[in-house]
N, C-alpha and C positions, 0 to 999 in steps of 0.2 A: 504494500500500500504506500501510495506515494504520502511528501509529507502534506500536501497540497488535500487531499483528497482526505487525510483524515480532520485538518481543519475545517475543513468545510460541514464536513458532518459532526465534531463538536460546535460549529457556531448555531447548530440547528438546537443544542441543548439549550431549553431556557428556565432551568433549575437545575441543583446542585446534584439532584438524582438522578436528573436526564443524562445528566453529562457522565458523570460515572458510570451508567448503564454504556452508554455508549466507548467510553474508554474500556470498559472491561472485554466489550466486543474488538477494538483495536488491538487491545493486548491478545486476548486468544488468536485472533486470524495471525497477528505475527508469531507467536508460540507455534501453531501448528506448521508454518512456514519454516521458523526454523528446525522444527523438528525433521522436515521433508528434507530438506538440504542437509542437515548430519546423518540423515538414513543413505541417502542418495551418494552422499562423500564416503560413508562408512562400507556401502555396498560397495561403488568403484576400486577400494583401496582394499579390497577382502578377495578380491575375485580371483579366482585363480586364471595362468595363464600357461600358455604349452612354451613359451621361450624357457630353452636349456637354461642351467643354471651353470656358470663359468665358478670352475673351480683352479 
């Protein structure tokens, strides 16, 4: 999420609640993002490969 894009939808809070509900939603959508990128980095780095090993 861009950073643009999440101001925009805190300017739409117009209470302390709103807003909160709405940060809690920025914060999980970025949590779940980074959790996809350290799966996705941890898969790439785990993978096996048929190149000989130089001894």
């Amino acid at each position: 999420m861009t950073a643009d894009l999440a101001i925009s939808l805190l300017r739409r809070g117009s209470n302390g609640s709103q807003i909160l509900s709405i940060l809690d939603s920025i914060a999980n959508d970025e949590a779940d993002a980074n959790i996809a990128d350290a799966a996705a980095h941890y898969a790439a780095i785990s993978a096996p490969t048929a190149d000989p090993i130089q001894f």
